[in-house]
C-alpha positions as CSV (number, residue, x, y, z in Angstrom):
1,X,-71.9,-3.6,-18.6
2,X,-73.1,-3.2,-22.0
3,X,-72.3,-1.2,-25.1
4,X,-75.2,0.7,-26.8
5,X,-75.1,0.9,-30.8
6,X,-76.0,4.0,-32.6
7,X,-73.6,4.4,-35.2
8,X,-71.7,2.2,-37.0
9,X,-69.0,2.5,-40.0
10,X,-69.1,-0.3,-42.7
11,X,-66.5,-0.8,-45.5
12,X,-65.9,-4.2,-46.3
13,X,-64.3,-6.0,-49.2
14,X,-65.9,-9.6,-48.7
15,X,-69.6,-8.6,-48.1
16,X,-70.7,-12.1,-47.2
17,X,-73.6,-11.7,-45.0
18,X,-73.6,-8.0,-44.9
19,X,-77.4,-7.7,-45.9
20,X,-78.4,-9.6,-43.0
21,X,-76.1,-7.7,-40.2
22,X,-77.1,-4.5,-41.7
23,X,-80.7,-5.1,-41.4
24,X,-80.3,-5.6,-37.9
25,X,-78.5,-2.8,-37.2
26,X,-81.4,-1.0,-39.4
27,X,-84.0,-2.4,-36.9
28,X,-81.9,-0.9,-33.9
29,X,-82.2,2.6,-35.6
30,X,-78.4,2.3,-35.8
31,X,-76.9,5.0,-38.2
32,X,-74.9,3.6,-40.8
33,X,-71.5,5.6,-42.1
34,X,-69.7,3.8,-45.2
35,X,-67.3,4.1,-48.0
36,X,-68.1,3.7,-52.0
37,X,-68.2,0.0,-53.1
38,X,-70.1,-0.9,-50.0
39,X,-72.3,2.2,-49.7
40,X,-73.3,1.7,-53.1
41,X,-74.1,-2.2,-52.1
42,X,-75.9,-1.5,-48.7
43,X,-77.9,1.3,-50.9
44,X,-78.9,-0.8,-53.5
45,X,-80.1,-3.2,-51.3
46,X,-82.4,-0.4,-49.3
47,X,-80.6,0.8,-46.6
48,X,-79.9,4.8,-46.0
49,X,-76.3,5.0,-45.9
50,X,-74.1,8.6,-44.5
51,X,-71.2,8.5,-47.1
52,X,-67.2,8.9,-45.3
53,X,-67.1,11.7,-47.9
54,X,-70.0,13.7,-46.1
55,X,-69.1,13.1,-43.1
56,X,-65.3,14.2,-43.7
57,X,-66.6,17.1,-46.3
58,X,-63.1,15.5,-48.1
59,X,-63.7,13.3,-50.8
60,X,-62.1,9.6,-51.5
61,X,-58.3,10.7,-53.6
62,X,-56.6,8.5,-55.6
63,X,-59.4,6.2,-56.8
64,X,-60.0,5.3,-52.9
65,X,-56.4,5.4,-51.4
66,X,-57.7,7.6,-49.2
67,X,-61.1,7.4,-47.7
68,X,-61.2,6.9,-44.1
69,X,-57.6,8.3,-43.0
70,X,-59.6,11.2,-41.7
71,X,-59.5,12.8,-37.8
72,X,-63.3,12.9,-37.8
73,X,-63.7,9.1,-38.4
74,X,-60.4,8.3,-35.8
75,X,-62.2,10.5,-33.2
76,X,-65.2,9.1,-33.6
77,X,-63.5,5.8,-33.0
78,X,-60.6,6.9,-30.5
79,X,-63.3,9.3,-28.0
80,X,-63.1,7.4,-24.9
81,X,-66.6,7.0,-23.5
82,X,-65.1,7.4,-19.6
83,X,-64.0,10.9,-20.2
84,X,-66.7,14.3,-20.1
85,X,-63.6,15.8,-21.7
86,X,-62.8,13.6,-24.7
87,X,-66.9,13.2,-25.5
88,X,-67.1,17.7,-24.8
89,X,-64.5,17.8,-27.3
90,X,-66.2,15.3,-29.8
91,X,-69.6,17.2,-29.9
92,X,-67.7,20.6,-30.5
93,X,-66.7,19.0,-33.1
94,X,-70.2,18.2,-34.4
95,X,-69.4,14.3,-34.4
96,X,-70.9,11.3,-32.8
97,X,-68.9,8.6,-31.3
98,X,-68.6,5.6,-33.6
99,X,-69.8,2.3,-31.8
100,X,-69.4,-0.4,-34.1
101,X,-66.9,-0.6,-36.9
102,X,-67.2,-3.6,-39.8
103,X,-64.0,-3.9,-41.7
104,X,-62.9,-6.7,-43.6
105,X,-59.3,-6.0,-45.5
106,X,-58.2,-6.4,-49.2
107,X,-57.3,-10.0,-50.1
108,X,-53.5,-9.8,-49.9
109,X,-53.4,-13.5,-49.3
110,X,-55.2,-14.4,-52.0
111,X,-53.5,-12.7,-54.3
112,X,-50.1,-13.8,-53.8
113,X,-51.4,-17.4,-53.8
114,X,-52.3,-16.8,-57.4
115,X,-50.1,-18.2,-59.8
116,X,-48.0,-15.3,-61.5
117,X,-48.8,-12.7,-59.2
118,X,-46.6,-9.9,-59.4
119,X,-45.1,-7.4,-57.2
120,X,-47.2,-4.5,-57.8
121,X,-50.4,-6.9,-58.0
122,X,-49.5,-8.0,-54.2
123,X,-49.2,-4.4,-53.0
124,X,-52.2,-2.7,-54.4
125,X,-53.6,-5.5,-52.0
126,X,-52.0,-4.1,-49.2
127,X,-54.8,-2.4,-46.9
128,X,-53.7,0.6,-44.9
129,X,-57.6,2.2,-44.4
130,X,-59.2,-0.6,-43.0
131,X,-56.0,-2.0,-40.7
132,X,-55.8,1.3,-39.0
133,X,-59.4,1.3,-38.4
134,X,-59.5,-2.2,-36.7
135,X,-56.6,-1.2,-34.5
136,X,-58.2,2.3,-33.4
137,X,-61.4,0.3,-32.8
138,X,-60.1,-2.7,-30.7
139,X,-57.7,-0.5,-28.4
140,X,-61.2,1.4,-27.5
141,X,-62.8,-1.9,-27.1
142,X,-64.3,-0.1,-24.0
143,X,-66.6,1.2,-26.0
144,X,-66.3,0.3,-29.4
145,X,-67.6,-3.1,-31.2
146,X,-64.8,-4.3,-33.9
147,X,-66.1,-6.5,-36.2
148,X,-63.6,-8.5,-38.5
149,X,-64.9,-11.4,-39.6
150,X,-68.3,-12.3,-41.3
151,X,-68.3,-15.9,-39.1
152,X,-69.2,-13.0,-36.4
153,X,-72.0,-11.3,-38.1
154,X,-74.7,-14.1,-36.6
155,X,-73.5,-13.9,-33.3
156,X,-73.1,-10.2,-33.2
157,X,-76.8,-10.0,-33.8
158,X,-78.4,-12.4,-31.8
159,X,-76.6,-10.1,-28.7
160,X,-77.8,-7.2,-30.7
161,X,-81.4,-9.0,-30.4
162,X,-81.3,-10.0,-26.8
163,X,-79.3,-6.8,-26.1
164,X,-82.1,-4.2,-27.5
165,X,-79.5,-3.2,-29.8
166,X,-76.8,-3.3,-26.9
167,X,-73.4,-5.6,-26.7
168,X,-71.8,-6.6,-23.8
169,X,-68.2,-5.4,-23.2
170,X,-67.4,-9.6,-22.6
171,X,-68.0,-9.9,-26.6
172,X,-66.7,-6.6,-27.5
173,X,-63.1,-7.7,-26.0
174,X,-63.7,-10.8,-27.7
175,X,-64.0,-9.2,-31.1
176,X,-60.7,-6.8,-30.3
177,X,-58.9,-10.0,-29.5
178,X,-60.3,-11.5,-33.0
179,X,-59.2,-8.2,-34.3
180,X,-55.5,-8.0,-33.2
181,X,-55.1,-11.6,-34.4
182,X,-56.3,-10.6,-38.3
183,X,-54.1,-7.5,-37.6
184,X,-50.9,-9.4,-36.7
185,X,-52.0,-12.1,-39.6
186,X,-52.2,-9.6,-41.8
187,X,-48.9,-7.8,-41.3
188,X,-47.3,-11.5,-40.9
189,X,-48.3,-12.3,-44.7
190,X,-46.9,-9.3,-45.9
191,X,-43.9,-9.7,-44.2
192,X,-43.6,-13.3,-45.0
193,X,-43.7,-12.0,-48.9
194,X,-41.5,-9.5,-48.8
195,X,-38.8,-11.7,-47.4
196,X,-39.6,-14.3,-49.9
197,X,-38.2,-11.8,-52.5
198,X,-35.0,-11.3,-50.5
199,X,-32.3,-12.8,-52.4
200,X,-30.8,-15.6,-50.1
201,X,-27.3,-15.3,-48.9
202,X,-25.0,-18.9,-50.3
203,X,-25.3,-21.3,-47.5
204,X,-22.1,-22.9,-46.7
205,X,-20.9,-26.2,-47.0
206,X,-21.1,-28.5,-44.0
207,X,-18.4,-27.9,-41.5
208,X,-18.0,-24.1,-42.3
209,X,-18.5,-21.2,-40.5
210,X,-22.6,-20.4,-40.4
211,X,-23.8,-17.7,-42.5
212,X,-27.3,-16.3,-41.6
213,X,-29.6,-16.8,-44.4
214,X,-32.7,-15.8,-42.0
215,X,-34.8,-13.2,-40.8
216,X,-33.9,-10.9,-37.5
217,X,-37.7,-11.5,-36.7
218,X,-39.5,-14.5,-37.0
219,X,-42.9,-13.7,-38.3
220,X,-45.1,-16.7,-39.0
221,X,-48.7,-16.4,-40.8
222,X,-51.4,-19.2,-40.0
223,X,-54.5,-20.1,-39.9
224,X,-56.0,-22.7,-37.9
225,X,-57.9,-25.5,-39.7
226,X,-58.5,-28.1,-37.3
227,X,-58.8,-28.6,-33.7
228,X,-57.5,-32.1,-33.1
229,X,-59.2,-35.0,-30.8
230,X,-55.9,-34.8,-28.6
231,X,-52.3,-34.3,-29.5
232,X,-49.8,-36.7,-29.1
233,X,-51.2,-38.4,-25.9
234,X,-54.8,-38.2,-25.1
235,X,-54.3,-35.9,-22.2
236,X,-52.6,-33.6,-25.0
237,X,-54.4,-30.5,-26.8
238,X,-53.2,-30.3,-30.5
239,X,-54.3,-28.3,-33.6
240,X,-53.5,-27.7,-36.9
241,X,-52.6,-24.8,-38.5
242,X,-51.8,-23.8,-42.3
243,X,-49.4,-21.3,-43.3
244,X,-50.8,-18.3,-45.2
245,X,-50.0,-17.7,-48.6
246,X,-48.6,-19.9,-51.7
247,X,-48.0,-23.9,-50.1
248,X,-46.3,-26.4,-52.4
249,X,-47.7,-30.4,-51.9
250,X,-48.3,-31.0,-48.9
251,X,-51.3,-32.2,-45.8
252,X,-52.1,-28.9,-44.9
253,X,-53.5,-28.5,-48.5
254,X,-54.5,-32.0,-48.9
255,X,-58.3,-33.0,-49.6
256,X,-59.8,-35.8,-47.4
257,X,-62.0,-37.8,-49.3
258,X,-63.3,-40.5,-46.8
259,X,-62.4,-41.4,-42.8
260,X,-62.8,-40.1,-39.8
261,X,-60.9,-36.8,-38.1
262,X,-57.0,-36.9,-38.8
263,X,-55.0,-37.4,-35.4
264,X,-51.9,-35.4,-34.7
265,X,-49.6,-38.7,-35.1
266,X,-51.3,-39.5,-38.2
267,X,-49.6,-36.0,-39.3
268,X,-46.5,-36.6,-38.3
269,X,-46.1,-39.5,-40.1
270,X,-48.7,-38.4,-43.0
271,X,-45.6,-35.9,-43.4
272,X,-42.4,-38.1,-43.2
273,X,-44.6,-40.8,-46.0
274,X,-45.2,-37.7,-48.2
275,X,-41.8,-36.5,-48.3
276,X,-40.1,-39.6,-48.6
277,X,-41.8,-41.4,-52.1
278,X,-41.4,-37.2,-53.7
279,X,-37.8,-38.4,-53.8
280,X,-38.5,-40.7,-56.4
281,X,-39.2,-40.6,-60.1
282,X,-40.4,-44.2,-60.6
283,X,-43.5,-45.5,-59.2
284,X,-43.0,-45.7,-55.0
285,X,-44.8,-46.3,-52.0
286,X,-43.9,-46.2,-48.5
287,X,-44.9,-47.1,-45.0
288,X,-44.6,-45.3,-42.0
289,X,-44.4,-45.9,-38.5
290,X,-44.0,-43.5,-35.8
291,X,-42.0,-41.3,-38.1
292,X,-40.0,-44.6,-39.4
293,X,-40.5,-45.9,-42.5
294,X,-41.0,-49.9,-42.3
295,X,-41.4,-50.0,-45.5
296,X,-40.2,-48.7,-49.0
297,X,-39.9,-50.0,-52.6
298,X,-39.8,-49.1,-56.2
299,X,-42.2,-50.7,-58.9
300,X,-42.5,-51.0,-62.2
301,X,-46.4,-50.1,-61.2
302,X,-47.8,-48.7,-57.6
303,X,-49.0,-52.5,-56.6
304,X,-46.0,-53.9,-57.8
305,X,-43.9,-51.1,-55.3
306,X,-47.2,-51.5,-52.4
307,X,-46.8,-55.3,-51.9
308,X,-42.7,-55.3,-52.0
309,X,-43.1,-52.3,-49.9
310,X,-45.3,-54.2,-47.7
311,X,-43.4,-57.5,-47.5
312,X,-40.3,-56.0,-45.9
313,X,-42.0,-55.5,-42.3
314,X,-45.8,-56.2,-42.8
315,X,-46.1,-57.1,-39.2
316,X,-44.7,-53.3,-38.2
317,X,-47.3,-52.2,-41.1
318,X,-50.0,-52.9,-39.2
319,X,-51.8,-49.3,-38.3
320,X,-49.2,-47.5,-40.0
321,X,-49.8,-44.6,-42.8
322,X,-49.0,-45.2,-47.0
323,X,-47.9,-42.4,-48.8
324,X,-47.9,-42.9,-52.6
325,X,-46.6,-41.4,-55.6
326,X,-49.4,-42.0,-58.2
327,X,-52.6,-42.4,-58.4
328,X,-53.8,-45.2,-56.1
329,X,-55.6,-47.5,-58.8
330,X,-57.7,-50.9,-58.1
331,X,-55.0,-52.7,-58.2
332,X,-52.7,-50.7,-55.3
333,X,-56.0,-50.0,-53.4
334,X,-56.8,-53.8,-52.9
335,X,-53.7,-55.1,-51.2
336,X,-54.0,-52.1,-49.1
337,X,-57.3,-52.9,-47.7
338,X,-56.3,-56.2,-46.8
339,X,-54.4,-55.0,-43.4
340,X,-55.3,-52.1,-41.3
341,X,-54.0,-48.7,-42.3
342,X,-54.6,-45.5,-40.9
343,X,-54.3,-43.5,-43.8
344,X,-53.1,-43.5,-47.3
345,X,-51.9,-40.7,-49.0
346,X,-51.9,-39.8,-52.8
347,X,-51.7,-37.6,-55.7
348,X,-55.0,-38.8,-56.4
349,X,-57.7,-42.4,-56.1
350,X,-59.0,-43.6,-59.1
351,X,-63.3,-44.2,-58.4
352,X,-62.6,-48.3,-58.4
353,X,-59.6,-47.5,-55.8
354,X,-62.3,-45.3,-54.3
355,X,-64.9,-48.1,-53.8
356,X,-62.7,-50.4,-52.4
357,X,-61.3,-48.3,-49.7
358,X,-64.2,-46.4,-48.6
359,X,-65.6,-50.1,-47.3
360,X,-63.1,-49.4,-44.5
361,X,-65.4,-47.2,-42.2
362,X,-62.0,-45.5,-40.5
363,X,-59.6,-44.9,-43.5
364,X,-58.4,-41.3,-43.9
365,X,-57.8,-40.8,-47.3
366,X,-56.1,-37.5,-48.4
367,X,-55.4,-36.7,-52.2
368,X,-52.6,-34.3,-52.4
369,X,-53.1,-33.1,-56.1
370,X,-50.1,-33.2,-58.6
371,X,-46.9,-32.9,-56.6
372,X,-45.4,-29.5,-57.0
373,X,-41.7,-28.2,-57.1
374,X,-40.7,-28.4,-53.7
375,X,-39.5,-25.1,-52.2
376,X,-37.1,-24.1,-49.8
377,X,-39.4,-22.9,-46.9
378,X,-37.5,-22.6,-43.2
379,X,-38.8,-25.8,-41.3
380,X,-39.8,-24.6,-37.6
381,X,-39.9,-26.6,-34.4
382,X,-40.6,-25.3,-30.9
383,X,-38.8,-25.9,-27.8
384,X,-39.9,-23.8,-24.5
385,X,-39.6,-20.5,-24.9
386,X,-38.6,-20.4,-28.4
387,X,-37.8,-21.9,-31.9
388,X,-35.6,-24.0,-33.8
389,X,-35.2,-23.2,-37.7
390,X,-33.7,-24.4,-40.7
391,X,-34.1,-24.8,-43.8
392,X,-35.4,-27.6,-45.7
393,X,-33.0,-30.8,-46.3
394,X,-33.9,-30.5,-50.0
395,X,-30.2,-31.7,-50.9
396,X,-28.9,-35.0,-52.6
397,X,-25.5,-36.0,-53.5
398,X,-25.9,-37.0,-57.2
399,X,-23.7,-39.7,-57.8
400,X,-21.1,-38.7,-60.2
401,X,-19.7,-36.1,-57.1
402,X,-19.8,-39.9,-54.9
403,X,-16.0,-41.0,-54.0
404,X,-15.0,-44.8,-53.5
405,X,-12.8,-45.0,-50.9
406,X,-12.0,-48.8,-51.3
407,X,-9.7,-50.8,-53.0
408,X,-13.0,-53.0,-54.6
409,X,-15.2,-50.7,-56.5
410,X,-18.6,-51.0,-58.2
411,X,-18.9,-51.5,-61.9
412,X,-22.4,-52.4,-62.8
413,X,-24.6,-49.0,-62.8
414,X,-27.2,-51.0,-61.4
415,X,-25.0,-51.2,-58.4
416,X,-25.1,-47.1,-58.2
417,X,-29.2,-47.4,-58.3
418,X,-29.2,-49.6,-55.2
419,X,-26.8,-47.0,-53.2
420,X,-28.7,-44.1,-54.6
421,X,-32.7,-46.1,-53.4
422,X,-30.9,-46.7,-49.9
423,X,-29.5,-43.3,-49.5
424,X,-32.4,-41.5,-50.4
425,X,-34.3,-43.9,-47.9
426,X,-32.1,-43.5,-45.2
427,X,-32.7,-39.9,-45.2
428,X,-35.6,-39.8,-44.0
429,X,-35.3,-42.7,-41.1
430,X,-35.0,-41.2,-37.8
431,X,-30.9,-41.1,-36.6
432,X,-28.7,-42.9,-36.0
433,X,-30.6,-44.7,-39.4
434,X,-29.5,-47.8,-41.2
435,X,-30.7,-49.1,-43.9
436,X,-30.6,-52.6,-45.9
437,X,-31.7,-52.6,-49.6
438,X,-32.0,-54.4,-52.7
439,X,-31.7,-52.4,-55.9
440,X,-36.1,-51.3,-55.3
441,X,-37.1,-51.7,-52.0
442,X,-36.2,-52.1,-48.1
443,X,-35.1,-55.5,-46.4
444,X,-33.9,-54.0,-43.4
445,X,-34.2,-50.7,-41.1
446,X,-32.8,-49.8,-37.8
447,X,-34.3,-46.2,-36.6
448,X,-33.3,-43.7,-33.7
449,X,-30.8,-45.4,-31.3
450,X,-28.2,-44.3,-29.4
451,X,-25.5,-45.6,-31.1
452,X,-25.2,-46.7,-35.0
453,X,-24.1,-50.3,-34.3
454,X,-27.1,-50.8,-32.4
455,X,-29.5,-49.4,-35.2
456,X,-27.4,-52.1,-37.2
457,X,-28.3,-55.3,-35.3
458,X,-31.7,-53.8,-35.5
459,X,-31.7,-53.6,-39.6
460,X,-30.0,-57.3,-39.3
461,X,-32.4,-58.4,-37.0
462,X,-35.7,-57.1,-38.8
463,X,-34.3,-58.4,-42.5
464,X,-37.3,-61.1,-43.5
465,X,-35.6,-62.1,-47.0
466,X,-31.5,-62.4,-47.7
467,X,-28.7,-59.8,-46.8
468,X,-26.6,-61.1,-48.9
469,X,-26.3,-59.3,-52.1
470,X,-27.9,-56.2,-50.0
471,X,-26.8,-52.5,-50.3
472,X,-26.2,-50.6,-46.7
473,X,-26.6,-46.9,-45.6
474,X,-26.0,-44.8,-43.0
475,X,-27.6,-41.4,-42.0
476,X,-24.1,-40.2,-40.9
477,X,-20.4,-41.5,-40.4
478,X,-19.4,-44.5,-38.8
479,X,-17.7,-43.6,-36.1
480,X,-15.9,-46.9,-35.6
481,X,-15.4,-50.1,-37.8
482,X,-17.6,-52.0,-35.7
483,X,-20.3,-52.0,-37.8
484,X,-18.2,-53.1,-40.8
485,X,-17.1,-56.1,-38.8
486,X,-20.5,-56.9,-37.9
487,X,-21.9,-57.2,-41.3
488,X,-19.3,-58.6,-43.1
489,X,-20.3,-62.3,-42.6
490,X,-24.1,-61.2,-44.5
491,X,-22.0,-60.7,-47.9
492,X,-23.8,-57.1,-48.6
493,X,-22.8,-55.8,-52.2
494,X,-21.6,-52.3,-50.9
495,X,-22.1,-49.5,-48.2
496,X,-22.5,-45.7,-49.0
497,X,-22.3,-43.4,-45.9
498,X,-21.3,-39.7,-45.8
499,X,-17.9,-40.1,-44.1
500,X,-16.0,-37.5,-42.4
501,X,-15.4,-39.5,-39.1
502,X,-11.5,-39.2,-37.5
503,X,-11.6,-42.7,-37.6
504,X,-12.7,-42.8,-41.3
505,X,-9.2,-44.7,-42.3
506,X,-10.0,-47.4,-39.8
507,X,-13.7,-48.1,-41.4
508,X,-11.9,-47.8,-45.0
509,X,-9.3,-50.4,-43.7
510,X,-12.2,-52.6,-42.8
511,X,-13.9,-52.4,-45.9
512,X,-10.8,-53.5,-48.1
513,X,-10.0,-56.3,-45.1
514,X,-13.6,-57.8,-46.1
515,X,-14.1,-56.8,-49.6
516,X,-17.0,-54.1,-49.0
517,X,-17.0,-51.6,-51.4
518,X,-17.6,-48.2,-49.7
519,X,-18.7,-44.9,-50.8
520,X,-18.6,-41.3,-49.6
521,X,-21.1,-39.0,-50.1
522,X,-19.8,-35.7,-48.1
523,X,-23.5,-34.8,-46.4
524,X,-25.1,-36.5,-43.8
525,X,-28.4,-36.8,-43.6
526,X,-29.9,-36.5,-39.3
527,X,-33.2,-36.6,-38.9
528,X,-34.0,-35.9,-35.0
């Protein structure tokens, strides 16, 4: 079953490859209806072009809000070709039945991605002509070509070609389905917007009564830009997609500069790197592992935080993704190529950094750009038959709101950096997380166990320099003094953990029993 083409109406805002669709419909003796800025284009280029206005005998009002919002273009669309009745009623009319319709809509996207764009700017870019025309066309798919996207205009014509100026009704449903997809994309952006501008309710302190500070409808807005090798296993489909409109640092706006195809693990952990050296000021760089870091340190230079980064778990290293906080210079870049990595991330590569890393054949390398502000976007994770959300763990105790609980308490503001580099670490290990520090970088990490004192031994257990002297921290409370009893014998200089356990006298006890100074923060940090 095929469709015949002998009208078509045109208006389109991006008129990439417009010339050479139109010509084709031209060589099909296909009749052409369109609106001003693309009639004028298509005329200028040669083609004979029926104006909306003619056919509507109404003329575009309010410098072309209104061009198309007219019963003789919907019925053109709308006349369903299996019905004497509808098509009777159309040439009484003195209409044709419109076959094709090319639409493209105004750049709403765009312009709220521009920096400074304003509320009236965003919606004079809302398109209300052309949305209602893709939707008319792709419910009578039947009999009705919609054609949204210029990545279509090739295909469209070669069927056109082999067709003699005939589509089949298979791509004609395809194009509806492309159709209702920029549709709901389209409405999705301008929805996302709007409730961007929503002022957002006061969230409540942990341990309060929730307060909804999110929409009654979820409406998400992506594009996809990848289709992955596999997902998580190989027998896994996976794909990435990137949210539509403004996007602060991150992968999904990252440029690859060398390596092959990113994998849907190298993501994941691309992610947890990124976001975990943007919590730091002074040069940092970090390894990840299956979500874990292995590896994090402070430097008074990138190499100088690479290789102490490195030398806490270099054996765990091995395969594992780098995020960095500045520019990856020769200096960073060559310690790095001495192991394998799977991908290194930063704001930018100097050309000697460059050099040096491109010799590994399989290195992803992603500069992120400058790191932005980092915005309070609703984080969104699936489960069957629905979604999790919440927003971002953006927050961090500053240290003047910290309370000692112990008898023994720290002096020496050096003391407060360590606790502040292993809490801001420890945020973003996988629960229940442990931590072992010096003042810069990691000596020990235990990730993701069932139960706290285990993720202890593990942080113990993986420590390749000295404990003693160390600063510990936990993700969450300790739930019993266990833990404290297990690393008193190591000496560590202090602990800092959120508290808020029932059994948070019986930890305190154990700290001033052994000396321990210990810290409350008041927020945990889980990370499932």
């Amino acid at each position: 079953m095929t469709v015949r083409i002998r009208q078509a109406l045109v208006s389109v805002h991006d008129k990439t490859g417009l010339e050479t669709l139109a010509g084709t419909l031209k060589n099909y003796g296909v009749r052409i209806i369109s609106t001003g800025g693309t009639a004028k284009y298509l005329q200028e280029r040669g083609f004979e072009v029926v104006s909306v206005a003619d056919l509507t005998r109404s003329p575009e009002m309010f410098g072309g809000r209104v061009k198309t919002l007219h019963p003789y273009i919907f019925a053109g669309i709308l006349a369903r070709r299996d019905r004497p009745e509808d098509l009777a009623q159309l040439e009484q009319m003195g209409l044709a039945p419109i076959d094709m319709v090319v639409v493209n809509l105004y750049p709403f996207a765009e312009t709220i991605a521009q920096p400074g764009a304003t509320l009236p700017q965003a919606v004079e870019q809302i398109d209300i002509g052309g949305i209602a025309l893709i939707r008319a066309a792709a419910k009578n798919h039947d009999g009705v070509a919609v054609v949204v996207d210029p990545a279509d205009y090739d295909r469209v014509a070669r069927e056109l070609q082999a067709g003699n100026g005939c589509l089949s009704k298979t791509l004609c449903r395809h194009l509806a389905l492309r159709a209702f997809q920029t549709s709901s994309e389209y409405d999705a952006t301008i929805a996302t917007y709007f409730e961007s501008l929503e002022p957002k309710e006061h969230i409540p302190s942990e341990g309060t009564a929730a307060v909804s500070v999110f929409p009654r409808n979820l409406v998400i807005a992506a594009e996809r830009v990848a289709s992955l090798r596999y997902g998580e296993n190989s027998h896994q489909l996976a794909a990435v997609y990137r949210r539509i409109g403004p996007i602060e640092t991150s992968l999904a706006t990252a440029q690859q500069l060398h390596g092959k195809e990113l994998s849907y693990n190298n993501i994941g952990d691309g992610e947890a790197a990124l976001e975990l050296v943007r919590e730091f000021s002074q040069p940092a760089a970090a390894i990840i592992k299956h979500a874990n870091p292995c590896g994090v340190a402070l430097g008074e230079t990138l190499a100088e935080a690479y290789r102490a980064a490195l030398a806490c778990d270099p054996d765990s290293a091995f395969g594992g993704v780098v995020a960095c906080n500045r520019p990856v210079d020769k200096a960073t870049a060559e310690p790095i190529a001495e192991i394998f990595t799977e991908v290194v991330i930063a704001p930018s590569f100097t050309d000697e950094a460059l050099d040096i890393l491109r010799k590994k054949k399989n290195l992803r390398l992603l500069a992120t750009g400058p790191f932005s502000e980092r915005s309070s976007e609703p984080m969104i994770r699936s489960f069957v038959g629905g979604f999790l959300v919440q927003d971002r763990d953006l927050g961090f105790i500053p240290r003047e709101k910290w309370r000692c609980m112990t008898e023994v308490q720290l002096t020496d503001e050096r003391d407060l950096d360590g606790l502040d580099f292993a809490m801001r670490v420890v945020k973003w290990v996988k629960s229940n997380a442990i931590v072992l520090t010096t003042r810069t970088a990691t000596v020990g990490i235990g990730a993701g166990q069932m139960s706290r004192v285990d993720s202890l031994r593990i942080a113990i257990a993986k420590a390749r320099s000295p404990i003693a002297g160390c600063y510990l921290a936990s993700d969450a409370f300790f739930p019993f003094r266990d833990s404290i009893d297990l690393i008193a014998p190591h000496k560590i200089r202090a602990i800092i953990e959120p508290g808020g356990s029932v059994r948070d006298e019986d930890v305190i006890a154990a700290c001033n029993e052994h000396r321990i100074p210990l810290y409350f923060t008041g927020r945990r940090h889980f990370r499932h």
